[in-house]
C-alpha positions in Angstrom: -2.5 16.6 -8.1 -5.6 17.8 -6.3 -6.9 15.9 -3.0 -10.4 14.1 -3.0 -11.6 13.7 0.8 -14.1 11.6 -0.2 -11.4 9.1 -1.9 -9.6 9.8 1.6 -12.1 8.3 3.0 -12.9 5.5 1.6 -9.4 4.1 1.0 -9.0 4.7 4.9 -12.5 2.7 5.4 -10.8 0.0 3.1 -7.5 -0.1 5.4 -9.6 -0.1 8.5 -12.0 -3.3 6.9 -8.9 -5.4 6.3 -7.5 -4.7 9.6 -11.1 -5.2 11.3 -11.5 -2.2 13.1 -14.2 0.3 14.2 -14.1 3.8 13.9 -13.6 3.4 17.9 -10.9 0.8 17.4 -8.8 3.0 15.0 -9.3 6.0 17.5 -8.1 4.2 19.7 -4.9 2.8 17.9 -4.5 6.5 16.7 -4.7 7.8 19.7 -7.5 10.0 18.4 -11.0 10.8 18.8 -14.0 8.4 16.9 -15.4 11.7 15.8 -12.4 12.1 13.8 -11.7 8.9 12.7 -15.7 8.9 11.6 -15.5 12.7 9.7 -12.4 11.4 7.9 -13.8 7.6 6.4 -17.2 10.1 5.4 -14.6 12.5 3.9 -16.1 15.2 5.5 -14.7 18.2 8.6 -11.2 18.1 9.2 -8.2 19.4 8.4 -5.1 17.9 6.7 -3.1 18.1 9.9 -6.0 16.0 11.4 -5.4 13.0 8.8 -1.3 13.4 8.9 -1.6 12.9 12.8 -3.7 9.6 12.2 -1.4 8.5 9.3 1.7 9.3 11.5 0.5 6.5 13.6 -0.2 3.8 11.3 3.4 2.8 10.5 2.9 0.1 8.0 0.0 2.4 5.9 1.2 4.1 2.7 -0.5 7.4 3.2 0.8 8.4 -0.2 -1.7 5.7 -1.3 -4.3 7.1 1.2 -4.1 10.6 0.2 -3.6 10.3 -3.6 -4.2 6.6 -4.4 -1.5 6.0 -5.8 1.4 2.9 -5.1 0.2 0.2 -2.4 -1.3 0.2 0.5 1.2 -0.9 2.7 4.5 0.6 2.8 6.5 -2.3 2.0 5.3 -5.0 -0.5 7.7 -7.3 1.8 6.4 -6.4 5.5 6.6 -8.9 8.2 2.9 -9.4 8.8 1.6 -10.9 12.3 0.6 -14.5 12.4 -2.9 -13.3 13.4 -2.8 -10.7 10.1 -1.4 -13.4 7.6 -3.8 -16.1 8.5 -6.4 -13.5 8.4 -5.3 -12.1 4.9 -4.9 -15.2 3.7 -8.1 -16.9 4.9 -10.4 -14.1 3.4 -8.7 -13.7 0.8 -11.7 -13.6 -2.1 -13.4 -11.2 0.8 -10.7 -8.8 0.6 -10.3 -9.0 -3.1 -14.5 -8.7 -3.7 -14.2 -5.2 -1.0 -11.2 -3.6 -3.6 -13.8 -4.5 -6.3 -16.2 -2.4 -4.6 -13.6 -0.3 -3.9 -12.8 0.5 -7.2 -16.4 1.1 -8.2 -16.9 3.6 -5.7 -13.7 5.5 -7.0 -15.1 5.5 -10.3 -18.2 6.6 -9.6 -16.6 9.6 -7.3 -15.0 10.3 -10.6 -17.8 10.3 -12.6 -19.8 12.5 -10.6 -17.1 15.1 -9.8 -16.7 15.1 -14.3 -20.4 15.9 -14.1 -19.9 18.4 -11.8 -17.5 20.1 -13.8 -19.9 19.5 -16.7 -23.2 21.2 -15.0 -20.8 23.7 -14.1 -20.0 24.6 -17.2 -23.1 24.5 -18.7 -24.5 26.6 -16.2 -22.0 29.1 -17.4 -22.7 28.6 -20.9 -26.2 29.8 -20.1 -25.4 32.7 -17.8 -23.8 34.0 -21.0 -26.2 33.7 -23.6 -28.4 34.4 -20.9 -26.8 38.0 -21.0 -27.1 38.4 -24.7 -30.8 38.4 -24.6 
């Protein structure tokens, strides 16, 4: 199953808007750099080590749903949430459900565009070859 950074990204964005946090809170909670936090939600320069190590330190995130989206996003369908998070969750409830909307439509539309990729690719291709032939 190949790895989409940009997906990466914007599911970690996702996690970060339900937890409220900046790229400078989620540094901090990481104990990482903004800079990295900031390359990794833009799904751009840094390693896979780099996004294990912030992972590592989000206990109740399902990286498996981070890196591959796939299962839920916390680790445990039954997690003790805080007060503070389950009031929160629970007030803005129709806000968090309207972002995985968006969500969603920005996956699909990373899809789309990486199957047109593949497209102009081939068709690129194609032409090269007949291309040759004249």
């Amino acid at each position: 199953m190949a790895v989409n950074l940009e997906q990466i990204g914007t599911r970690l964005g996702f996690y970060m808007r339900i937890k409220g946090l900046d790229i400078f809170a989620m540094g901090e909670r990481t104990n990482t750099s903004a800079a990295l936090i900031s390359n990794i939600v833009s799904g751009k320069n840094y390693s896979m080590d780099d996004l294990l190590s912030v992972l590592n330190k989000l206990p109740n995130l399902n990286s498996h749903w981070v890196i591959y989206g796939e299962g839920n996003i916390f680790k445990e369908e039954n997690i003790a949430l805080s007060s503070l998070d389950a009031e929160l969750m629970h007030k803005n409830r129709m806000k968090h459900l309207t972002e995985m909307q968006k969500l969603l439509e920005v996956l699909d539309e990373i899809e789309r565009t990486k199957k047109n990729t593949t497209r102009v690719d081939e068709l690129k291709a194609r032409i090269s070859e007949l291309t040759k032939k004249l």
